[in-house]
N, C-alpha and C positions, 0 to 999 in steps of 0.2 A: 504494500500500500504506500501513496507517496501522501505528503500534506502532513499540519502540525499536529494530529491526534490521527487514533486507528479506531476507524468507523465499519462496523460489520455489517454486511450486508440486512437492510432489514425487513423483517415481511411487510410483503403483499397484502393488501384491504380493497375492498369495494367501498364504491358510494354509489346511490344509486341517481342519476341524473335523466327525470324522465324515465324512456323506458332504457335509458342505455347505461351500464356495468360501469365502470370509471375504475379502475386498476390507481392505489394510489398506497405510499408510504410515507412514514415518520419518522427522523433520526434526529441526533443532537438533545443537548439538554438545556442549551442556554437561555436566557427568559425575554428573548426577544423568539415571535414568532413571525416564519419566514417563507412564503410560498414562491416556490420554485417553479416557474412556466417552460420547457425547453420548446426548443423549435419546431418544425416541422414533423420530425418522428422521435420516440423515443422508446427504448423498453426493459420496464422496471427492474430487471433483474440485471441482463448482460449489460445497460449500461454500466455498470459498477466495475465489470470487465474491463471496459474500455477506456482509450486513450482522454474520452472524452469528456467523460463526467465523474469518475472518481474525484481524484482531485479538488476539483470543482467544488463536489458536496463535503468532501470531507473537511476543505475550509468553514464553507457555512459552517458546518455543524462546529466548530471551534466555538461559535460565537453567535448563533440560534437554534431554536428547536424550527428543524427543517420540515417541510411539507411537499410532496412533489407527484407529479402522476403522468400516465399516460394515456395524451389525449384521448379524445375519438376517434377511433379509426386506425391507431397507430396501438403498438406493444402490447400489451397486456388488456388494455381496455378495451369495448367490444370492437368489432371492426367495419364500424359504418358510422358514416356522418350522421347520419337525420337527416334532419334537412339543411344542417351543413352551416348555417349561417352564422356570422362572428355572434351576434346575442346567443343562438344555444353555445354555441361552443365558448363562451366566457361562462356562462351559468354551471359550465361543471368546474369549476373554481369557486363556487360558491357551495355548489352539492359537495365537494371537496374539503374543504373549510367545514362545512358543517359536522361530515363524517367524522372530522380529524380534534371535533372539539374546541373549534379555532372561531374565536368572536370578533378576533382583529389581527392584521397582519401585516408584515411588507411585504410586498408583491417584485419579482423579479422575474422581468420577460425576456426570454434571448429569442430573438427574430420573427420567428412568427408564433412565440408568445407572446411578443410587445404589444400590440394591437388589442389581445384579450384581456390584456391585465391591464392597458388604460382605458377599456373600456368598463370594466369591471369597478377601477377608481371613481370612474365620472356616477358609476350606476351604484356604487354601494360607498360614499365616500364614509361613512362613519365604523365601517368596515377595513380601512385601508388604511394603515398606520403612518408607510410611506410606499412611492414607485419608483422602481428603477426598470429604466428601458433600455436595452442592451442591446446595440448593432440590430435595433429595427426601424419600424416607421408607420407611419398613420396610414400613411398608403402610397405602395411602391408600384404602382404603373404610371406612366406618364399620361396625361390626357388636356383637354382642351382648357382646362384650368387650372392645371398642376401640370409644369412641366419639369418637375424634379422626375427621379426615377429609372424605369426601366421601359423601351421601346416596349409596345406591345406586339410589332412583329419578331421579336425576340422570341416569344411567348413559348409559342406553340413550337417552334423545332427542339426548343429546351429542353420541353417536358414531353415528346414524343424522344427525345435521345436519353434523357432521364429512365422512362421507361426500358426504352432499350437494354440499357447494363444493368439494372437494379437488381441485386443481388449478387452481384459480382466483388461488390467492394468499390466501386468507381463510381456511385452515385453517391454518396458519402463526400468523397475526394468533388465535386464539384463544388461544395459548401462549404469545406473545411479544411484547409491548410494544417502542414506541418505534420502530417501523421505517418508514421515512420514506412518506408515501404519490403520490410521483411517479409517473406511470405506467413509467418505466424503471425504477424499483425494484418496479414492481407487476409489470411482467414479468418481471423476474427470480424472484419469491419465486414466483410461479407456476408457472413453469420449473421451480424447485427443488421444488416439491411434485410435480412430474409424474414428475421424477426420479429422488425418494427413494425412491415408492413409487405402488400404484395405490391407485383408493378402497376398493375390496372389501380390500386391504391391509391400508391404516393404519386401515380398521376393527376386522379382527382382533387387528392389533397393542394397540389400546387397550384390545380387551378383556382379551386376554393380559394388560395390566400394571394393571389395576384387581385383578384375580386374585392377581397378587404378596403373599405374606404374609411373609417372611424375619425377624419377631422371635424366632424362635427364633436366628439365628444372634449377636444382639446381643450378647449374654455372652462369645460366644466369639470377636469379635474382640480382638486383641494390639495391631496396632499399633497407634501414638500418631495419634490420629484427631482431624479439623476435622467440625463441621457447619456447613455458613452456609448462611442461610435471610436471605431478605426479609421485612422485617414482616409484609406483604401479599399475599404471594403468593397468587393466586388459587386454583391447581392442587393446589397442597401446601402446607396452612395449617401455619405457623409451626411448631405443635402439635406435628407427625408430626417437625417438627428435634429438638424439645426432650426428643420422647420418646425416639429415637435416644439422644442424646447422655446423658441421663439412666440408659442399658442398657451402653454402653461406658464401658467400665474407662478413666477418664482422659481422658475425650474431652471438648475444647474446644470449647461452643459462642459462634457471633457471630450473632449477628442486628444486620442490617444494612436502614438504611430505604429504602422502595419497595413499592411494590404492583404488582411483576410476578414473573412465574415466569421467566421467563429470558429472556436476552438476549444471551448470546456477548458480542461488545464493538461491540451497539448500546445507545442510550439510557445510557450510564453505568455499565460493569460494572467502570472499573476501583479503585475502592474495597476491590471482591470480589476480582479478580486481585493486590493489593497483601497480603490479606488472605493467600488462597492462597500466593506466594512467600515471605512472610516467616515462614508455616509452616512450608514444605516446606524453606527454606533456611536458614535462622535470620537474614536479613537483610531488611530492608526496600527494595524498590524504590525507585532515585534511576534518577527519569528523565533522560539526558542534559539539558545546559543546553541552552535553545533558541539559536540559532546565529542572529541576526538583523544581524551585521554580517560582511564580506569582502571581505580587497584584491583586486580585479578592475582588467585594466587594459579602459576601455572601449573600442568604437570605434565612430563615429556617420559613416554615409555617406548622402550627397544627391547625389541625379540634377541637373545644372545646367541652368538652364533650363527645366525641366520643363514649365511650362506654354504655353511658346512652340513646344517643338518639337509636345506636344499638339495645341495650335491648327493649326500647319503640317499635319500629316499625318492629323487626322483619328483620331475615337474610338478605331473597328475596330480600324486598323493600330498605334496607341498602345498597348491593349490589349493587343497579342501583344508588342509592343516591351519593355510592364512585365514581362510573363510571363517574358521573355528573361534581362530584368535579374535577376528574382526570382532564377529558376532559376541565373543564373550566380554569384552572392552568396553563395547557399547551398551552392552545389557548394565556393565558395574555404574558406567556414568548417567546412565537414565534413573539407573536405583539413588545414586548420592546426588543426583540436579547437578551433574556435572555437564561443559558446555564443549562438545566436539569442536575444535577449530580447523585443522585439518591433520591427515596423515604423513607422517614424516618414513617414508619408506619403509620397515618393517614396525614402524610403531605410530603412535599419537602426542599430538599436542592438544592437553584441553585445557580447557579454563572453570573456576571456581568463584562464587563468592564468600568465599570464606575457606582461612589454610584445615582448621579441624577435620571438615567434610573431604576435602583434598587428600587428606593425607589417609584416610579410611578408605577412599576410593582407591586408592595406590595400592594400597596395603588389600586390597578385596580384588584387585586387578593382576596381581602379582600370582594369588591365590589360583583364581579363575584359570590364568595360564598354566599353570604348573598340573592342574587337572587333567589338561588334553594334550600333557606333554612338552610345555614350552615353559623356558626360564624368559623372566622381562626384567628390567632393572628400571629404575624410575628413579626422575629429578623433579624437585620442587621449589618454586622459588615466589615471592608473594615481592608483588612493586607495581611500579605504574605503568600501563601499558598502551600504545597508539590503538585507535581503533584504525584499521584499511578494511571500508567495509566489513567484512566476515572474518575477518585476518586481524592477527596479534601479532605488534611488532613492538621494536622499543629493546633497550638493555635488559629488562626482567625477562623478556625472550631466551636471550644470549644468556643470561645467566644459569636460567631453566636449562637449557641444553648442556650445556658444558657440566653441569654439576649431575645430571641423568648420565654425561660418556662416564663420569668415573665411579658409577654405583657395579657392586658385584653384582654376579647372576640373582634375581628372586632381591635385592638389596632396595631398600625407598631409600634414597636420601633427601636431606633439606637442609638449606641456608639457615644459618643462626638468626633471618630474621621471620624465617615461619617458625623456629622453634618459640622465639619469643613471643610471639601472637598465637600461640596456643598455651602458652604457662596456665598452669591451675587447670589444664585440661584433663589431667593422665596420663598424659602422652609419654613416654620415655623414648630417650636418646644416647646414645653412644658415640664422645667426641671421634671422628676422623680426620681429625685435622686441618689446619689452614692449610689453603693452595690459592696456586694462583689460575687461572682462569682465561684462557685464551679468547684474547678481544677485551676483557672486561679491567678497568682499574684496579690496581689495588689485588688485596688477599682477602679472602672469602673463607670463615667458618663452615667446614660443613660436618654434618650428624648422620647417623642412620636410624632411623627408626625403630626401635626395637618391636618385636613382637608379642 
């Protein structure tokens, strides 16, 4: 999961709007309530999957209790308009709202959610906390009195080539930039368009929202409203933001650089979500500090001999003999919440929060081996450590290592500074000596563990 908290996927709800099902979920705990509008398709589940909206919501939920659904026609929710018109289809953000226990909200539209959710403002203003309009517009075809927009002979070969790929993964890609083009991502976004909706569908659907005209309702929205628009948006030129925000009483516009129509929190959206929060909250987003050091205490086990007894017994039965080890390694650090970092050739490096648990693990790992026929020797060292991603590095590393080469067969050893951090535990030790320690400053106490 990417974003400043981990949001689990949440269930699925009905509302019932009319005679149509409304697929809708709740996350977040924060005491601002927050209704999520996406654009033209969406679907409740595999978005969470994607590039496009993880992210995205798991910001929200930092900092409201989130609301969000899929429309009509699209994901989860039934799959037919009615009769299709921006009033029903704003009304299931009310049927939604209501399901979810929600008496007042901010409302947040991305594309051709913008139009529902300011109409929705104008039509339920004591309902609407605040509005934010997101790389949309009151109405994106150009015509005889509006000539912001989009050519209306554009229209139709769009949304007949629309049709065309949908399902592919490349109807997606007409709308949203930056989304990486691996073939596991290409199977995913293609998945998700099979998902959202069919082609004869998100045909209809586009036509339905070229049709959209809601500047009548401009005037009569109240709340304190955002418009943010990308320079360049392809879908909704800048223009259709600037007109919005120029019709609302008090409305903040930003226009912010880029030349895509949307992107959830692929390619860079959170300039935009920084923008959004410090509207809706009156504060600026401080992302936690990145976390790149932790005391871990390590431990580093090696197979003795390993390549002799190899040699002895042959590839095959070696094979099943590492498998043995593997398996029983694992099993010890699952039993003491010890933390796999990776494999160091015929042995492990893990990690601990705490040296007590460490040194049981070693000492139960030692054990484990000697069952199925293998001597391990194990080093221990407790300090500060770099996080790299999934990886431990740093001199507590180096110290862990070097201190694991000089243990005997079946032997734990540890630094006199996990001895020290287990005093008053039980634990006994027998000095081995200072040494010195290849790579590492200095001389180093080290103990063995007694049994």
């Amino acid at each position: 999961m990417e974003g400043p908290l981990s949001v689990e996927v949440p269930e699925t709800r009905y509302a019932q709007s009319g005679d149509l099902s409304i697929a809708y979920q709740v996350f977040g705990e924060g005491d601002l309530d927050l209704v999520f509008v996406p654009g033209f398709i969406s679907h409740g589940d595999i978005s969470w999957e994607t590039h496009l909206f993880r992210g995205l919501y798991t910001r929200f939920a930092s900092f409201a209790r989130v609301i969000t659904f899929d429309k009509r026609g699209t994901g989860l929710s039934d799959r037919n308009l009615g009769f299709g018109t921006a009033e029903d289809r704003m009304d299931d953000i009310r049927a939604v709202m209501d399901a979810a226990g929600c008496e007042r909200a901010a409302l947040v539209g991305v594309s051709e959610g913008g139009p529902l959710t300011l109409l929705f403002a104008a039509t339920y203003p004591e309902r609407t906390a605040a509005l934010v309009l997101w790389g949309t517009f009151a109405r994106v075809l150009k015509g005889d009195d509006y000539a912001l927009g989009i050519d209306p002979e554009m229209v139709g070969p769009f949304i007949d080539g629309l049709g065309d790929v949908w399902g592919t993964g490349l109807g997606i890609r007409s709308f949203v930039r930056h989304i990486p083009e691996d073939p596991e991502t290409n199977a995913l976004i293609a998945r998700y368009e099979r998902a959202a909706t069919t082609p004869s569908m998100v045909k209809e659907i586009i036509r339905r929202n070229v049709e959209i005209d809601v500047r009548g309702a401009l005037p009569a929205v109240s709340a304190p409203t955002l418009v943010l628009h990308r320079a360049g948006d392809r879908i909704a030129p800048t223009e259709c933001g600037r007109f919005m925000a120029d019709r609302i009483s008090g409305a903040k516009f930003v226009e912010l650089p880029g030349n895509w129509h949307v992107n959830g929190s692929a390619g860079g959206e959170d300039d935009a979500l920084d923008v959004v929060e410090e509207f809706l909250t009156g504060q600026r987003h401080e992302p936690a500090p990145a976390i790149d050091r932790v005391l871990k205490t390590v431990v580093f086990t090696d197979i003795v001999a390993s390549t002799e007894r190899a040699v002895a017994i042959g590839d095959r039965r070696w094979r099943d003999l590492l498998d043995a080890h593997d398996a029983a390694i694992r099993r010890e650090l699952g039993r003491f919440r010890g933390q796999e970092v990776n494999m160091t050739g015929d042995g492990f490096l893990a990690a601990f929060d705490g040296p007590g648990r460490a040194i049981q693990c070693a000492q139960a790992m030692a054990n484990a081996a000697r069952s199925i026929g293998l001597e391990v020797r194990a080093g221990l060292h407790t300090g500060e450590c770099e996080l790299r991603g999934d990886n431990l590095a740093g001199i507590a590393v180096h110290i862990g290592a070097r201190v694991s080469a000089l243990a005997e067969p079946g032997e734990v050893l540890v630094t006199s500074t996990v001895r020290d951090l287990v005093a008053g535990s039980g634990i006994e030790f027998a000095d081995r000596g200072r040494h010195e320690l290849k790579g590492v400053p200095g001389e180093w106490q080290v103990l063995a563990v007694e049994a």
